[in-house]
C-alpha positions in Angstrom: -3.1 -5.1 3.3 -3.3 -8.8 4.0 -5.8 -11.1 2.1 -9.3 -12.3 4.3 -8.1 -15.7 3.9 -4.2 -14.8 5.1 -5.9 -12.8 8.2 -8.0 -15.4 8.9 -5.2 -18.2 9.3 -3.0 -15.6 11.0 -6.6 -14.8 13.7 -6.6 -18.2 14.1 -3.0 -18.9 15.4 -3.1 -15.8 17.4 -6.0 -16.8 19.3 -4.9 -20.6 20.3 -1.7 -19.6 20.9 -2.8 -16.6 23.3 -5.9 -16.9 24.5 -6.4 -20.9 24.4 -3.7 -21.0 26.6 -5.5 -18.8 29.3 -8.3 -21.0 30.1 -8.6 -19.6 33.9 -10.1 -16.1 32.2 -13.4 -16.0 30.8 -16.8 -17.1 31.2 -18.1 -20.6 31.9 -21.2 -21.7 29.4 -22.4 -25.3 29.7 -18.8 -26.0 31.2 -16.7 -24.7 28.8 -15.1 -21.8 29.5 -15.1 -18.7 26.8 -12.7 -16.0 26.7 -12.6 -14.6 23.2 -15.8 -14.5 20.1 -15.0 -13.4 16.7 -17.1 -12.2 13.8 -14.7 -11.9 10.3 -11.9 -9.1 11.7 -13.3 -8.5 14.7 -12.1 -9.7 17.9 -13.7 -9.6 21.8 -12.1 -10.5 24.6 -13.9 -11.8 27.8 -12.7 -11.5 31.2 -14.5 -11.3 34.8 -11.9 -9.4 36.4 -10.0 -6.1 34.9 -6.8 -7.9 35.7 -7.3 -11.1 34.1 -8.2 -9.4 31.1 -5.4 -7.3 31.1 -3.5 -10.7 31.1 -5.6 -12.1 28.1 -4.9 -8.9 26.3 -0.6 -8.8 26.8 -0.5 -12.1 25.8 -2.9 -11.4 22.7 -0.3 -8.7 22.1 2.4 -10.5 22.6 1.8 -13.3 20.2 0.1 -10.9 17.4 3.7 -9.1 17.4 5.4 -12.7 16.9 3.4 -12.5 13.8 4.2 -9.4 12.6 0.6 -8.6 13.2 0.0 -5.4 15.0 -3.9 -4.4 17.0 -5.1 -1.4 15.7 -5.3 0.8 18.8 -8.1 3.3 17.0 -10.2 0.7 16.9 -9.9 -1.0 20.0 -12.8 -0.5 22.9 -13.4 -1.7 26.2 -17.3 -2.1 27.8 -17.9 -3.4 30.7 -20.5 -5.2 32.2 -20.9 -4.7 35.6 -22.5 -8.1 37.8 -21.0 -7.0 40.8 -20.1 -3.8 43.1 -16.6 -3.8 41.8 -16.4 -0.9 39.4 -13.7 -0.8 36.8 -12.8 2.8 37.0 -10.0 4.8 34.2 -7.7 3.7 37.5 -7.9 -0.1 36.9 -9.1 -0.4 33.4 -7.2 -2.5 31.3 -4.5 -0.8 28.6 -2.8 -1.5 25.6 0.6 -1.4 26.3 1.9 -0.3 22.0 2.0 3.5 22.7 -1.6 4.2 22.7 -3.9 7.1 24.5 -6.0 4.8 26.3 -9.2 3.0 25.7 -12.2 4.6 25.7 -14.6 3.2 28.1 -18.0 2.2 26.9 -20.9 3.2 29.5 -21.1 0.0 31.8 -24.4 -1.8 31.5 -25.8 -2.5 34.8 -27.4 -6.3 35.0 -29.4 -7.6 38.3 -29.9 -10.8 39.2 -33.5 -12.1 40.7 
């Protein structure tokens, strides 16, 4: 069990030295681009494409491991949020490459623009 403090400082490396790094994936808001939020111990990641995010999460993973720091694959989800008519389907979804059954897909929320 690590400390909030210690997993805070260890959150913090992990994310500049994964996801900072990617700053092609995400979101763009007001001309910065996002690609990860977090709350105390949890953790999203944001991607437009199934493949970038797959990206965002190996290097996420990679860099956790450095750390000694493993992503707790019961926990882990993936929505989606479809903008467009690509569909991420159980064929392109992203996966966690440490053993685990899969992700479980959240019902995608459709969204239309006027």
């Amino acid at each position: 069990m690590v400390s909030p403090v210690s997993f805070n400082c260890y959150s913090e490396y992990i994310m500049r030295e994964s996801a900072d790094d990617l700053t092609w994936i995400g979101v763009t808001f007001s001309g910065r681009t996002i690609n990860n939020l977090r709350y105390a111990d949890d953790i999203v990641l944001i991607a437009q494409l199934p493949q970038a995010l797959q990206t965002l999460l190996d290097k996420v993973e990679a860099v956790s491991r450095e750390c000694g720091v493993e992503i707790n694959t019961k926990k882990t989800k993936v929505m989606t949020i479809i903008l467009q008519k690509e569909q991420i389907t159980n064929d392109n979804m992203p996966r966690q490459r440490t053993g685990a059954s899969g992700n479980i897909q959240i019902p995608g929320y459709t969204y239309y623009r006027k």
